[in-house]
LOPA-228622 format. One record per residue (C-alpha): z, y, x; residue number from 1. Coordinates in steps of 0.02 Angstrom, whole numbers, plus 50000, padded with zeros to 5 digits. Each point is the difference from the previous one (the first is absolute). Layout:
BEGIN
+-------+-------+-------+-----+
|    c3 |    c2 |    c1 | seq |
+-------+-------+-------+-----+
|     Z |     Y |     X | NUM |
...
+-------+-------+-------+-----+
//
This chain:
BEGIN
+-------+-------+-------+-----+
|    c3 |    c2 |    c1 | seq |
+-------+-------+-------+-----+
| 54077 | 53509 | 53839 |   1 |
| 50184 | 50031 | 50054 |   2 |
| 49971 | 49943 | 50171 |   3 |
| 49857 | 50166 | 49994 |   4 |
| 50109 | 50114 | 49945 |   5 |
| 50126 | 49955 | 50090 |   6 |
| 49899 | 50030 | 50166 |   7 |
| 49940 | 50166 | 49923 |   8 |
| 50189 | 50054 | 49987 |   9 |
| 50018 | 49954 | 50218 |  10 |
| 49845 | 50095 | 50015 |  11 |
| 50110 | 50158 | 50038 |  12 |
| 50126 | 49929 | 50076 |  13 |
| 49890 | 49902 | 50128 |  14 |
| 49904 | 50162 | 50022 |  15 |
| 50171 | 50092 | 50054 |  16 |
| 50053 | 49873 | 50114 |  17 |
| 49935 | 50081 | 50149 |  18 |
| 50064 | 50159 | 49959 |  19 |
| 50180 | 49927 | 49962 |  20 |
| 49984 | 49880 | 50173 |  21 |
| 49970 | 50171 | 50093 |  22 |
| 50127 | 50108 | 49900 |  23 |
| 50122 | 49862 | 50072 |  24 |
| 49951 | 49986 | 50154 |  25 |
| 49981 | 50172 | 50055 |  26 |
| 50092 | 50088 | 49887 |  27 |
| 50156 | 49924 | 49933 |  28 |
| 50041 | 49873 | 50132 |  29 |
| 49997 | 50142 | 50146 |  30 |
| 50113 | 50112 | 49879 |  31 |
| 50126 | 49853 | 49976 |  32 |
| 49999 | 49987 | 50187 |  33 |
| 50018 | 50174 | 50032 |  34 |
| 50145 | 50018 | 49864 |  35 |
| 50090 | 49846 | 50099 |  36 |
| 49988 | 50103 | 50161 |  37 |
| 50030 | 50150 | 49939 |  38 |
| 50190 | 49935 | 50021 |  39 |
| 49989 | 49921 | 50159 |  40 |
| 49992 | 50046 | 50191 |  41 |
| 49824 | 49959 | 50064 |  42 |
| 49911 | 50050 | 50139 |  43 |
| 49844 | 49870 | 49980 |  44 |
| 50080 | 49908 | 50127 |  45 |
| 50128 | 49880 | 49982 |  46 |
| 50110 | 49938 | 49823 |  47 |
| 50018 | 50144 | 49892 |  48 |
| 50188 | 50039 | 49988 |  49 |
| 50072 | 50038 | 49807 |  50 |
| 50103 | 50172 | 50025 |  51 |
| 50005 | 50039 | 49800 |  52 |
| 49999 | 50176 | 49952 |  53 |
| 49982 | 50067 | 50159 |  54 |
| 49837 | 50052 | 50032 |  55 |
| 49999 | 50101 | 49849 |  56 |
| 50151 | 50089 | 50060 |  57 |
| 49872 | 50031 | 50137 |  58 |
| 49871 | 50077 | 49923 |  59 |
| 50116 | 50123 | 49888 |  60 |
| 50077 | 50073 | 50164 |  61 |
| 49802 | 50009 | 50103 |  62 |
| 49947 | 50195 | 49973 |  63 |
| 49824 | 49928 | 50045 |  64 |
| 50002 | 49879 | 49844 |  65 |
| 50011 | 50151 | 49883 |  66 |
| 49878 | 50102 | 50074 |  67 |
| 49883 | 49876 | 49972 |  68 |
| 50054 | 49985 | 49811 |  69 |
| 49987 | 50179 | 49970 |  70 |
| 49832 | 49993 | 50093 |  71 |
| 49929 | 49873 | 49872 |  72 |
| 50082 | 50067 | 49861 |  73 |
| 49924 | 50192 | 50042 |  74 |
| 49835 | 49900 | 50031 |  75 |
| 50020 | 49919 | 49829 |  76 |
| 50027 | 50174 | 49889 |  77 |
| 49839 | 50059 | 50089 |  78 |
| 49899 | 49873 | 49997 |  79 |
| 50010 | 49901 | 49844 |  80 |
| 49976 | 50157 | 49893 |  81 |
| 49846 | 50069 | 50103 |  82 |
| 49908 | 49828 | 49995 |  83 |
| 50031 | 49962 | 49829 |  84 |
| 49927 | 50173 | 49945 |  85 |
| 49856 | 49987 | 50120 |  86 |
| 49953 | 49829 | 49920 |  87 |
| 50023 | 50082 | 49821 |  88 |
| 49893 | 50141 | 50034 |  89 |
| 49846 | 49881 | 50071 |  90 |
| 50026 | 49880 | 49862 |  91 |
| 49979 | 50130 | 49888 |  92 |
| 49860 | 50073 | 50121 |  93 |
| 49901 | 49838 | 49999 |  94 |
| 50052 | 49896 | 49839 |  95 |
| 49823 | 50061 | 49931 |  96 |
| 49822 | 49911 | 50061 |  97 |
| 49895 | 50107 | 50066 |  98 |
| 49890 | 50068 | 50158 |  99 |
| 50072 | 49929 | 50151 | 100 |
| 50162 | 49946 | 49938 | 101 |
| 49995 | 49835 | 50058 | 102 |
| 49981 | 50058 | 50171 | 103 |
| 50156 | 50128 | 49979 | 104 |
| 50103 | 49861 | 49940 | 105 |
| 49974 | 49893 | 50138 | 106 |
| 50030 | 50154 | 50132 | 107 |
| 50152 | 50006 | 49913 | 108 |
| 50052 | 49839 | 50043 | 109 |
| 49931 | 49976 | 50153 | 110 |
| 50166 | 50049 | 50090 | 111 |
| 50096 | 49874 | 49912 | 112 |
| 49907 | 49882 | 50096 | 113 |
| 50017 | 50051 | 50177 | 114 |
| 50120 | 49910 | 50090 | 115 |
| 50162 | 50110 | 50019 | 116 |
| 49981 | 49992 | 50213 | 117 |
| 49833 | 50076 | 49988 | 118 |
| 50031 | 50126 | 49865 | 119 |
| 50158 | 50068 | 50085 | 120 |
| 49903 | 50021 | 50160 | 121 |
| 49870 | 50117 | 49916 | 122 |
| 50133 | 50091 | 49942 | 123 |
| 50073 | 50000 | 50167 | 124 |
| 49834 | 50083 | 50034 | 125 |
| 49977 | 50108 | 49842 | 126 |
| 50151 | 50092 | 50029 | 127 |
| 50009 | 50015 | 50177 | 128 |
| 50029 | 50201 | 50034 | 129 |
| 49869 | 50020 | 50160 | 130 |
| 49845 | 49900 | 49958 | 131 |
| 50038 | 49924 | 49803 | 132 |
| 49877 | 50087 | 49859 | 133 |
| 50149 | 50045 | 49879 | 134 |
| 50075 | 50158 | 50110 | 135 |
| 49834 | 50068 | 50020 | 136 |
| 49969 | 49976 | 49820 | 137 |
| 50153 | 50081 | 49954 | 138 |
| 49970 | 50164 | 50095 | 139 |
| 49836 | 50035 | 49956 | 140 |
| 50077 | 49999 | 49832 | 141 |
| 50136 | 50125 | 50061 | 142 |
| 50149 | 49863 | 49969 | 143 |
| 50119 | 49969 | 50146 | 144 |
| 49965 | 49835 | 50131 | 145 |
| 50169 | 49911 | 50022 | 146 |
| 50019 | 49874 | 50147 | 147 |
| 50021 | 49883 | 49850 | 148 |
| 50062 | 49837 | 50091 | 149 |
| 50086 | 50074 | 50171 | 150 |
| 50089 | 50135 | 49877 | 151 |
| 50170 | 49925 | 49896 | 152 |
| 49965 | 50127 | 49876 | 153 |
| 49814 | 49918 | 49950 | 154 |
| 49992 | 49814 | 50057 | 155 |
| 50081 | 49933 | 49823 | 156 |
| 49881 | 50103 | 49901 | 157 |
| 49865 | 49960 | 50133 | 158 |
| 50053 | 49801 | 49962 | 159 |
| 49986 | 50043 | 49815 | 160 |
| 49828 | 50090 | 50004 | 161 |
| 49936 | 49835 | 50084 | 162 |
| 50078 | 49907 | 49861 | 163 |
| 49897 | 50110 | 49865 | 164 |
| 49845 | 49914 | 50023 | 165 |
| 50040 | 49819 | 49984 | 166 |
| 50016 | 49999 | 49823 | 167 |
| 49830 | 49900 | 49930 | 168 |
| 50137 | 49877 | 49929 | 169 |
| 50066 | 50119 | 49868 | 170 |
| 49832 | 50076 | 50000 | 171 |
| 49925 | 49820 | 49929 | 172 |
| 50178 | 49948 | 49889 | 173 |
| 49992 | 50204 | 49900 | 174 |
| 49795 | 49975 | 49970 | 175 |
| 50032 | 49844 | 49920 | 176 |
| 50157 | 50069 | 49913 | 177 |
| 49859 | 50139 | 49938 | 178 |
| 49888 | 49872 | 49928 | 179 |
| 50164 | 49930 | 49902 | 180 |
| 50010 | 50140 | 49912 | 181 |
| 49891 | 49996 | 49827 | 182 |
| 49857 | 50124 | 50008 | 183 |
| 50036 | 50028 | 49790 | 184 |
| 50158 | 50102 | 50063 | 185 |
| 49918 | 50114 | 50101 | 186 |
| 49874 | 50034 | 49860 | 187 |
| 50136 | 50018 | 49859 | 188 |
| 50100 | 50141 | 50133 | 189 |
| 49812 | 50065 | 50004 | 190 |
| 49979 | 50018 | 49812 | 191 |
| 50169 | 50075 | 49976 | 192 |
| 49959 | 50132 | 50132 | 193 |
| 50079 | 49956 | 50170 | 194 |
| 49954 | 50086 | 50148 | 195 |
| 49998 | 49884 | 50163 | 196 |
| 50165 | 50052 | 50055 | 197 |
| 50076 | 49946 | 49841 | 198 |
| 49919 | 49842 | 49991 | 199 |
| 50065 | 49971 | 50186 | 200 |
| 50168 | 50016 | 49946 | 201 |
| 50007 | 49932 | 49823 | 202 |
| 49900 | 49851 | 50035 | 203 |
| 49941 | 49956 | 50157 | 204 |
| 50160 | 50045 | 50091 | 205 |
| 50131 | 49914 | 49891 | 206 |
| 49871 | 49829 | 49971 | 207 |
| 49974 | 50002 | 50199 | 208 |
| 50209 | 49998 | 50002 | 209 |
| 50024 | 49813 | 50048 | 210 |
| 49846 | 50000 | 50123 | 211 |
| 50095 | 50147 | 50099 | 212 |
| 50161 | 49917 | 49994 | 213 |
| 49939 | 49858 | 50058 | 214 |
| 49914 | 50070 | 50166 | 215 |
| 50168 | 50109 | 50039 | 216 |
| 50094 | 49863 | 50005 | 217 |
| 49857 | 49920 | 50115 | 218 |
| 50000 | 50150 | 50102 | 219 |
| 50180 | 49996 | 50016 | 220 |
| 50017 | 49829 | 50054 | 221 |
| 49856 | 50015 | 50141 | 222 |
| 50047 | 50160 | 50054 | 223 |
| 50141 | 49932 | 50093 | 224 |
| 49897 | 49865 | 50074 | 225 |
| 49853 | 50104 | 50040 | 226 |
| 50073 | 50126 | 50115 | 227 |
| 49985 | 49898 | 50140 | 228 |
| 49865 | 49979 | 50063 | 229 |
| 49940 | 50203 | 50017 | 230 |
| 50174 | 50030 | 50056 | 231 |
| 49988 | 49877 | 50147 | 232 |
| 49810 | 50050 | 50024 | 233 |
| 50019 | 50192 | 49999 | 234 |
| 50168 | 50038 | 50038 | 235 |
| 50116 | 49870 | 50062 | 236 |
| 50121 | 50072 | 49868 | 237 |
| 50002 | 50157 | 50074 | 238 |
| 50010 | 50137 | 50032 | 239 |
| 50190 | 50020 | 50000 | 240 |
| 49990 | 49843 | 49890 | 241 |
| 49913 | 50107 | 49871 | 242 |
| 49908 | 49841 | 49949 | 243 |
| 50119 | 49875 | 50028 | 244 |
| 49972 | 49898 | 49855 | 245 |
| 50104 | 49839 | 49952 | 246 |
| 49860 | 49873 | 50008 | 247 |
| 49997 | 50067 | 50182 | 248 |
| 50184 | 49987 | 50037 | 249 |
| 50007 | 49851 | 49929 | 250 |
| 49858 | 49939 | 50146 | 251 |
| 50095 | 50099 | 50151 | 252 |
| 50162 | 49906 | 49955 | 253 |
| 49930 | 49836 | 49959 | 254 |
| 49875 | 50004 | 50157 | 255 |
| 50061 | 50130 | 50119 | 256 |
| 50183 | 49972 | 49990 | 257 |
| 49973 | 49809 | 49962 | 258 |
| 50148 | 50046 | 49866 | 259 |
| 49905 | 49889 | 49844 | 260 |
| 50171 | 50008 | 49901 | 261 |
| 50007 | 50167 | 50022 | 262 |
| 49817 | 50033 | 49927 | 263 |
| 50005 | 49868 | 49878 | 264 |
| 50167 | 50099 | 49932 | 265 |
| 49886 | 50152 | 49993 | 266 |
| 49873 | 49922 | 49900 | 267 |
| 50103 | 49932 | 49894 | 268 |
| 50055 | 50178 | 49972 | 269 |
| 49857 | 50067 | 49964 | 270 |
| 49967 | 49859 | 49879 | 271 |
| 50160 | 50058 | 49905 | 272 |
| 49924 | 50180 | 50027 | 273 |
| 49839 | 49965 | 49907 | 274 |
| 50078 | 49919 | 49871 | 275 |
| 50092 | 50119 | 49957 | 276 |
| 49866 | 50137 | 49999 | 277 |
| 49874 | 49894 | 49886 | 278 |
| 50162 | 49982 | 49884 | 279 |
| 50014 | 50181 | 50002 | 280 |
| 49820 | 50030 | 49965 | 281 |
| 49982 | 49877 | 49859 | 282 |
| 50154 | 50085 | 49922 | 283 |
| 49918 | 50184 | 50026 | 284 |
| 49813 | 49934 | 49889 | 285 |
| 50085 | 49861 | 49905 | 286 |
| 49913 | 50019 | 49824 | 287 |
| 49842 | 50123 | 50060 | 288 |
| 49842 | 49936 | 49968 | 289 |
| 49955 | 49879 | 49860 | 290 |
| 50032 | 49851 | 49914 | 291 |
| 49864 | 49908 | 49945 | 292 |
| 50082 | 49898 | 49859 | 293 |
+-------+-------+-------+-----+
//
């Protein structure tokens, strides 16, 4: 009898074992590396050389470095709001069976699933000015056709539209934060005569709370991680470095320049940098939601 219940307690543990193997292997033994390198010289060929402090005297004084942070950053405040709002407002769309809905759910996820080369080259496509269908949708409905990704003015928000539809993650986590919520709430707001917007903001606003925390700090984290690969598809970066992103920078120097101190240094950075916007974030909703004991 002990010897069964004491396998039943490994159960979990054995099952997480590829999971953990993986999160070391790909995940916290590359950052170690990285963090060791990050104070070296290294050019991927040769002994690295330990020069301290130095490379992040580097990337303080290179102009590029901080164009590419305020990139990501400006890409963040856009984004992360947009997506997390267009996930609410299909959740709430589609948290009720019914005709169809099934098949809406999955369209909504469906371009979660495309790989991000191929989905970045229809947009490349989409949003072309001459022969894309989203100018000549735009003027027929009397709104102006920007050059979207050759114009500096509209390639971040071009980057960001993309990003808009890629959101059957949050989509799935705020349905199932929907069925959470007891139905015999809703029907005591009803008997006490709430109108739908109340209800939305008494109940199902403040119970979804730690659901939408919980994504935006998601979305935070893999927005600077994300940018990459439509950046290097669509744009290069460009134009005028208008989506110069720091997952991108972070390639150029490590790969182009061969300077892997340098980018590691960066990244490191930009660690720091999400750190301290989750902190920030958590400190903004700390307490909103509910507790359940």
């Amino acid at each position: 009898m002990n010897s069964l219940a004491r396998s039943r307690r490994l159960q979990p543990y054995l099952f997480l074992t590829p999971y953990l193997m993986g999160a070391l292997l790909l995940v916290v033994l590359p950052a170690g590396v990285s963090f060791v390198i990050a104070f070296t010289r290294y050019s991927g060929m040769g002994r690295p050389v330990f020069v301290g402090w130095q490379n992040f005297q580097w990337v303080k004084s290179d102009l590029l470095f901080w164009v590419a942070l305020i990139n990501s950053l400006l890409y963040i405040l856009q984004a992360v709001p947009l997506r997390i709002l267009g996930a609410l407002g299909l959740a709430l769309l589609y948290s009720r069976p019914g005709r169809a809905t099934g098949l809406y759910r999955a369209a909504i996820y469906l371009p979660t699933v495309i790989p991000d080369t191929a989905y970045a080259l229809v947009w490349t496509w989409i949003l072309n000015p001459f022969y894309g269908p989203l100018n000549p949708a735009l003027r027929t409905l009397g709104l102006p056709a920007p050059s979207w990704l050759s114009d500096s003015a509209w390639a971040l928000p071009a980057i960001v539209l993309a990003s808009l539809f890629q959101i059957g993650e949050g989509f799935v986590i705020l349905l199932a934060g929907l069925r959470h919520i007891p139905r015999e709430t809703y029907d005591a707001a009803r008997v006490d005569g709430a109108n739908r917007w109340q209800t939305f903001t008494a109940i199902t606003l403040p119970l979804l709370g730690p659901w939408l925390v919980l994504l935006s700090v998601r979305d935070v984290v893999l927005s600077f991680q994300s940018t990459f690969t439509p950046a290097y598809i669509m744009t290069r970066g460009g134009p005028y470095y208008a989506t110069h992103f720091t997952p991108l920078h972070i390639y150029e120097t490590a790969f182009d320049g061969m300077h892997f101190g340098e980018a590691a240094a960066v990244m490191l950075m930009v660690f720091i940098v999400t750190i301290i916007l989750v902190v920030i974030l958590y400190n903004l909703v700390e307490g909103w939601g509910f507790d359940e004991d």
